[in-house]
N, C-alpha and C positions, 0 to 999 in steps of 0.2 A: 504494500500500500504506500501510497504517496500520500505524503503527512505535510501539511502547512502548520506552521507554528506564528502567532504574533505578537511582538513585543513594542511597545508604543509607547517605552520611558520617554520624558521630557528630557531637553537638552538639561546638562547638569555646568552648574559655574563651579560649585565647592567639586574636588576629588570625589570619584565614587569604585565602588565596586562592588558586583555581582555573586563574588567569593564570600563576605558578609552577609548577606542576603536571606533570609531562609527563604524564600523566592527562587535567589540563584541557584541555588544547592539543590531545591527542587527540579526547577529546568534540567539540570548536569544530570540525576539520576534519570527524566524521563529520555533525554538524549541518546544517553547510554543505552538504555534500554531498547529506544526504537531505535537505534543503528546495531546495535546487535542480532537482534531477531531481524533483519536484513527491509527496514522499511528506512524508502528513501526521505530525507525530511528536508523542507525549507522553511530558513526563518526569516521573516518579515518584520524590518527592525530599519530605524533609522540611521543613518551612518553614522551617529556617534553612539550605537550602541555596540556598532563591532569590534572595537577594543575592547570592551569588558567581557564580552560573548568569548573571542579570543585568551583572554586571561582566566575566564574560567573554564575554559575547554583545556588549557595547558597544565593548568593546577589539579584537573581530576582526570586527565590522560585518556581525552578522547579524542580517537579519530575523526577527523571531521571531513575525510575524503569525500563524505554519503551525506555533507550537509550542503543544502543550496544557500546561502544570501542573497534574500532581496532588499536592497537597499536603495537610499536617497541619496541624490547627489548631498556633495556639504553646506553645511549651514552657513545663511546669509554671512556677507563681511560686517555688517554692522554689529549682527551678533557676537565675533571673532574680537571684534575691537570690542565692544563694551566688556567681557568677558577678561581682556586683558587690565582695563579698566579698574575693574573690580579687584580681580585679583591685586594689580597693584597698590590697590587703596586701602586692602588689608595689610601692606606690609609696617611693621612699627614705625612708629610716627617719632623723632625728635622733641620731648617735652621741653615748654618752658623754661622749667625750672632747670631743667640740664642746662641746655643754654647760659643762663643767666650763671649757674656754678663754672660754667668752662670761663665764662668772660671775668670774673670776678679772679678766679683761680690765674687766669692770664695776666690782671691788672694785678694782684699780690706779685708773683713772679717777677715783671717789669719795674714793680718800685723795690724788688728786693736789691734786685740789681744795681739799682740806681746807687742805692743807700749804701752800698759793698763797693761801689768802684769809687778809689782812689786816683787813679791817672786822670788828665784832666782833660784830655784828646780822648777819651774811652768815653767820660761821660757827656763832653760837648758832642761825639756822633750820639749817641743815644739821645740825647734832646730834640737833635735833628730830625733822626730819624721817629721819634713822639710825634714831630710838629707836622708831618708827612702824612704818617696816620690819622692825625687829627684833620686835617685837611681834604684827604680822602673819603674819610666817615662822615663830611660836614652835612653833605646834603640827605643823607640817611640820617642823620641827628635831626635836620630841619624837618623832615619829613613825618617820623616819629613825633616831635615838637606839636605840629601842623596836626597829626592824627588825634593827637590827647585834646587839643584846643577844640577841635569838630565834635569830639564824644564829648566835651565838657556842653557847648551849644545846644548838642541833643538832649545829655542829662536834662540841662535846665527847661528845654522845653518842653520833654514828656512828663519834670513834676509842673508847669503850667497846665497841663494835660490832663493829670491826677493819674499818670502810669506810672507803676512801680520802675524803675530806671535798673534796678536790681534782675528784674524777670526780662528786660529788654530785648525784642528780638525784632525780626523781618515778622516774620510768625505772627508774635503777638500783637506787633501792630497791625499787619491784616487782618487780624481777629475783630478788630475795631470796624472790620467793613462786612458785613456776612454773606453777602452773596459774593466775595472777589472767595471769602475763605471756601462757601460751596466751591466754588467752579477749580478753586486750587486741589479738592481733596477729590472730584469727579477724575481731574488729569490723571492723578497719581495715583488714582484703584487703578483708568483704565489701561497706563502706559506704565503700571509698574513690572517691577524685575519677573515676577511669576506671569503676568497678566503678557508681557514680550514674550517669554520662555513656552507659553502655551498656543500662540499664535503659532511658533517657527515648529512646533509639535507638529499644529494640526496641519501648517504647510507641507510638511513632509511627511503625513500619515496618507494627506489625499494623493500625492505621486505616488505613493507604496499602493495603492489601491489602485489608483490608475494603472499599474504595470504589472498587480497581479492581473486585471480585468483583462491582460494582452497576453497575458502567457499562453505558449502554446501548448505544453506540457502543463496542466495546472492540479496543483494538489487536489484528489479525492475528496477533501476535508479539510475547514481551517479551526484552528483550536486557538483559543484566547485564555491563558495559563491564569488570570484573572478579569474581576467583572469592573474594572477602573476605567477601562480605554473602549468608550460607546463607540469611536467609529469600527470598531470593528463587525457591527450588524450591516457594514455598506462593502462587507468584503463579498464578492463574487463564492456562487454554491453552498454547499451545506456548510453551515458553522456550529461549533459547539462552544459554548463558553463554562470555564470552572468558575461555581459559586463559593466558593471556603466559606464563608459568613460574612455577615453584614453588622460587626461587633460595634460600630457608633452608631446604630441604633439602641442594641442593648445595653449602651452604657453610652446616653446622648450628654450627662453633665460631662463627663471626661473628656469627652470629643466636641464638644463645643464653641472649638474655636474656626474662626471663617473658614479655613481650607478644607477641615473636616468636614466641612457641615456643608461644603461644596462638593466635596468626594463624597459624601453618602449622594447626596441626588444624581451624581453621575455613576454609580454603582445602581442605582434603584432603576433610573432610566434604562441602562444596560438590559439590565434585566429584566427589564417589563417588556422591551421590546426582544429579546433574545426569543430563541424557539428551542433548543433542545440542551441539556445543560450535563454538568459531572459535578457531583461534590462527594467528600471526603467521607460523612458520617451520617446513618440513619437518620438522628436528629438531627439535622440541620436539613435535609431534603425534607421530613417533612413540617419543622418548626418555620424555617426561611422558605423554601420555593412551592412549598405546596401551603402552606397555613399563612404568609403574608403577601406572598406574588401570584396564588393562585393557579400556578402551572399543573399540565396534568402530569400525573405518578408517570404515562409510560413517555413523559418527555424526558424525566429523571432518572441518571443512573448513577449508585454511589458505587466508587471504587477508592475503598480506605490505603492508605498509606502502608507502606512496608519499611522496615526497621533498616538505619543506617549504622552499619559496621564499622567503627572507627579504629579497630583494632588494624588493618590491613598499613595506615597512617602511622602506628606505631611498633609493627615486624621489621627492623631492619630488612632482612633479607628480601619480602615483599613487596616493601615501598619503595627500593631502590630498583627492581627488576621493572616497576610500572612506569617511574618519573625519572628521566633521565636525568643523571647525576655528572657533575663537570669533572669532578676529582675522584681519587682514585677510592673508595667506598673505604677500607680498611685505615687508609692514612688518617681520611679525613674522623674517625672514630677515635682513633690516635693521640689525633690533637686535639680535638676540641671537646672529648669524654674523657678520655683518660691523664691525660696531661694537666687539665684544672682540677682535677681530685686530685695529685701528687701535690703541687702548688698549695691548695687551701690545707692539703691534712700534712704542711711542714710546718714545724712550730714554728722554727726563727726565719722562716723564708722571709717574713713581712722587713726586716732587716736590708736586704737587696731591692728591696720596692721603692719607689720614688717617692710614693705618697707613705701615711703612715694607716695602721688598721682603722684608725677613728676614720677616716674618708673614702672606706672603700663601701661597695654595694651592697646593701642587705640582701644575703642569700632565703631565697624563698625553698630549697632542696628541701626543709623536712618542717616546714607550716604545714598544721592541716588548718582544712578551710572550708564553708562551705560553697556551693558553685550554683550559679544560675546564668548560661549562653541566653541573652536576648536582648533585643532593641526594645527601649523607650517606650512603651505604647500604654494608651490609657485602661486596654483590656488586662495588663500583665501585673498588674499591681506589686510594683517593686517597691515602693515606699510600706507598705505593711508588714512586707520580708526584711525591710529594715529594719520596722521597728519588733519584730521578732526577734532579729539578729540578736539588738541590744538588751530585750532581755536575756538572751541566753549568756549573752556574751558580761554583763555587770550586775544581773538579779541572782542569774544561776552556776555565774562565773565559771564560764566553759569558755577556755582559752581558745578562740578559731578567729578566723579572718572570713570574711564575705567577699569572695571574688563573682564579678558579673563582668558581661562582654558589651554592655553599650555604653554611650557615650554621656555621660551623667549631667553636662552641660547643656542635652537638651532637656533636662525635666528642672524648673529650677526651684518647683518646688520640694524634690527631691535632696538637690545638691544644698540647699539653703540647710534642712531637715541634721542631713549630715555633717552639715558644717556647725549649726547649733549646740547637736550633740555629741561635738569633738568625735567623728567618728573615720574622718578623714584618712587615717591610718590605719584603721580595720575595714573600711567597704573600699575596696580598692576593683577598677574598671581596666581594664586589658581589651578597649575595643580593635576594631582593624585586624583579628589573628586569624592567621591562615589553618587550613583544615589538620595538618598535623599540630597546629601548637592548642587546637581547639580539643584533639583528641588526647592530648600530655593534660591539660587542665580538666578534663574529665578525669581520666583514669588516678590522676593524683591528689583527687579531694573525696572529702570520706561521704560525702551524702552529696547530690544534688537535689533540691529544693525549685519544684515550681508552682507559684505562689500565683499563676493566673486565675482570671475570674471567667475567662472562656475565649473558646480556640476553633477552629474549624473544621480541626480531627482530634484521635488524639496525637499529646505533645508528642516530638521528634524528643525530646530531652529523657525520657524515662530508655527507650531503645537505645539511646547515642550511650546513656551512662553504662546499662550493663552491659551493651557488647565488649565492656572494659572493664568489669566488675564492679561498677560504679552506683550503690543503692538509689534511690528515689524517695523523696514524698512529696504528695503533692495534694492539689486541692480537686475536691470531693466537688466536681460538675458534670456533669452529663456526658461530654465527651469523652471524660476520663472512668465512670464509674459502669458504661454500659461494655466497656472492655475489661476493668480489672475487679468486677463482680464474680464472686464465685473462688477468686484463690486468697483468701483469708487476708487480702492486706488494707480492708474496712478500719484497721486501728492505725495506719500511717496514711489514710486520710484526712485533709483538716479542712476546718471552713476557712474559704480565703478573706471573710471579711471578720474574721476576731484573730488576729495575732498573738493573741495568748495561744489560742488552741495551736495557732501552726508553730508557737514555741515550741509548744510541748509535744508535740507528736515528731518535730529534730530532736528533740532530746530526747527523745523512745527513740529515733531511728538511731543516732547515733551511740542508745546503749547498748543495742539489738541489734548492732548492724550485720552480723554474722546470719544470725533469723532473718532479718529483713530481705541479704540477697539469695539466701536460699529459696524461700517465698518468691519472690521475681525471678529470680534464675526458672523457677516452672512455667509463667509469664513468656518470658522472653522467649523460651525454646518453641513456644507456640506461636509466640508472632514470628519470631525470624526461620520459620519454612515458608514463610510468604517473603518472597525477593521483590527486586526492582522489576525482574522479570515477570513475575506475575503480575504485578501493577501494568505494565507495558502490555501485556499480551491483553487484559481485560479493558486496556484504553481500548486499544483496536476494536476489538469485541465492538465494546460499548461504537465507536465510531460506525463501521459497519452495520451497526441497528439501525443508525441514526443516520447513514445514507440509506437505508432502508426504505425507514419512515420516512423520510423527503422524499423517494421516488412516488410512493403510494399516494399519498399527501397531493403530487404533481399530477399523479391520476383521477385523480377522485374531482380535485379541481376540472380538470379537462372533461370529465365526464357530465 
């Protein structure tokens, strides 16, 4: 079968990648899968999604012989420059007050000199060369002079004004006129950074549509791996779109903010108009597409997720035979594992060291800790697992560190949380890691902990842990309890909105942990006889139904 695939990220300014993703990571195993069972694929993607497509087909070692791109020429030059723009304008900026210390530190220096020289030729040039510089600076003096004199004029007018001179701005004084401040705040919704960034989207989503609509070879089937990117209901023959969930409806205060509340209606739209759909879990086919979109059952087909193996990431022997390696496997074990354990375990080595021991790196080799891989989101409820953490960590004084993989700078009510409760040095964030340093921070933390409030299957994180011996607890939702019903681990479930309870059910897990993987280890051997390959065989499956049902559908029309 010939497989269309579509991907219809926005141009990106800040770095990204597809490798962090659980998106990405998704895409790579269904890749794998349908180029393995010998089904040809294209993916339909704008051209600046082929580097990341690229960088994640190199990091999970697929061939991509059997994959088609369909792409767009490159993005606008305006774009290109504003882009650079940006970038540049995050680079640190020279403070005042530096400034003022360097000139300051300069004039110290200059009069030290003065007051030190003796000869009378040494210090008649140095007057000289004073009066040079002074003469230089003059019209920058005047200028400066000139600037203070105009903001003094303004001060004085804006207290005639009765405007605070303190709050002073361009701003504020257009505030003063209200239809100039409308028409200023229309501009900047509709030419802002996002509002350009969606335009040059949909510019190059319509060429990508326009050149599937000419192919002469065209995919059987196009599949939309989510329901965010509505033009893809204008792609040419049967389409299927994956539903995951719709979780900023079920939880609208978290998601509340304008982009969200913009991507629910373009997720909803998607799929009201969509016609045959895939999603991950019983409940959600029929709590989402059949109980809120109203779709019929035989438009729905669910095909759950299969367990990723991280162990293969951490087999020397295996990981070096998949990802080509530049040096010689043996040496490089050599030096960089065996060589820093000689080094740390010499007593007086630190003696030959440049630095002293007080300035070297805290080794993290034998912290335990507990672990949660995820990004930011308002369904994942990572401020509760904090305040879990802390009581475990100063009520019930269990010595562990809180390792998570996103980026804590975006939630700030989060990072504030932590910063309050000096926690700064125990919830430590390792975002950006790649799949083997994701499967090292699995297998060497004693519980993973996921503290979500709901998911669109169930989690990747309970599979990812034990295929490393890695226990679980987690929170007691639907997605999670219609799976791991029936093998007794009802008491290392907690509810994710009391924090005590998910204290204390880490602190059973972690007294129990030996019980606990034993219990999952029965879990696990029953999820993982289901592969990536049976996921992929049952997509087909499922695609096939649903060229099926389009043909009949086309007949019946006709008739």
């Amino acid at each position: 079968m010939k497989i269309g695939m579509y991907l219809g990220y926005a141009p990106y300014i800040k770095p990204m990648s597809l490798k962090q993703e659980g998106l990405g990571r998704y895409l790579a195993f269904l890749t794998k899968g349908f180029i393995e069972a010998e089904n040809k694929l294209t993916i339909a993607c704008p051209n600046w999604v082929v580097p990341l497509l690229d960088e994640l087909f190199d990091e999970e070692g697929i061939d991509t012989s059997n994959v088609e791109i369909l792409t767009s020429t490159s993005e606008p030059v305006l774009f290109r420059l504003y882009v650079k723009w940006i970038n540049r304008s995050r680079k640190p900026k020279i403070r005042r007050h530096r400034v003022k210390r360097a000139v300051i530190s300069g004039m110290d220096w200059f009069v030290d000199i003065l007051l030190r020289s003796k000869n009378m030729a040494t210090f008649t040039l140095l007057i000289m060369i004073c009066g040079v510089i002074g003469v230089l600076a003059l019209p920058f003096l005047l200028a400066l002079m000139l600037r203070y004199g105009v903001l003094r004029v303004v001060r004085l007018f804006l207290k005639i004004l009765h405007i605070n001179s303190g709050t002073f701005s361009v701003r504020n004084l257009i505030r003063k006129i209200p239809r100039i401040e409308v028409l200023i705040a229309m501009i900047q919704n509709r030419y802002s950074g996002l509002a350009i960034q969606e335009k040059i989207r949909q510019y190059s989503t319509d060429e990508i549509i326009r050149k599937a609509a000419r192919m002469k070879n065209s995919p059987d089937v196009w599949y939309s791996p989510t329901a965010f990117w509505g033009e893809f209901n204008r792609f040419p023959g049967v389409r299927v779109i994956c539903a995951p969930d719709l979780v900023t409806t079920e939880f609208a205060f978290k998601f509340s903010q304008g982009s969200f509340i913009d991507a629910t209606r373009k997720i909803s739209e998607t799929i009201a108009e969509g016609t045959y759909f895939i999603t991950y879990c019983e409940y959600l086919k029929s709590n989402l597409l059949l109980g809120k979109f109203f779709k019929g059952k035989e438009d729905v087909v669910v095909v759950p997720h299969a367990q990723n193996d991280l162990m293969p990431f951490l087999d020397l022997a295996d990981y070096f035979k998949r990802v080509p390696f530049k040096e010689d496997v043996n040496y490089y074990f050599a030096r960089n594992i065996i060589m820093p354990g000689i080094f740390s375990s010499s007593v007086n080595m630190h003696r030959y060291l440049i630095q002293p021991d007080s300035y070297q790196n805290f080794s993290f080799k034998d912290v335990d800790y507990l672990f949660y891989p995820s990004q930011v989101r308002g369904n994942k409820n990572i401020l509760n697992l904090v305040k879990a953490y802390e009581h475990i960590l100063r009520e019930r004084n269990i010595p562990l560190k809180l390792i998570l993989t996103c980026n804590l700078n975006n939630d700030k009510e989060l990072l504030n949380y932590i910063e309050q409760k000096r926690l700064q040095y125990d919830v430590l964030s390792f975002n950006s890691v790649t799949a083997q340093q994701l499967a090292a921070l699995y297998m060497c933390a004693r519980l993973v902990v996921n503290p979500t409030l709901y998911e669109g299957g169930f989690p990747f994180t309970f599979g990812e842990g034990m295929s490393v011996k890695t226990p679980s607890v987690m929170s007691s939702i639907p997605q999670v309890t219609e799976v791991m019903q029936g093998y007794g681990l009802e008491d290392y479930l907690f509810d994710p909105y009391d924090y005590l309870d998910m204290s204390a059910k880490i602190e059973k897990g972690l007294k129990n942990r030996d019980e606990l993987i034993a219990k999952e280890q029965v879990l696990y051997d029953q999820l993982k006889n289901r592969t990536w390959k049976d996921v992929c065989r049952e997509y087909v499956q499922a695609f096939e139904y649903f060229i099926n049902r389009s043909n009949e559908n086309e007949v019946q029309v006709q008739n």
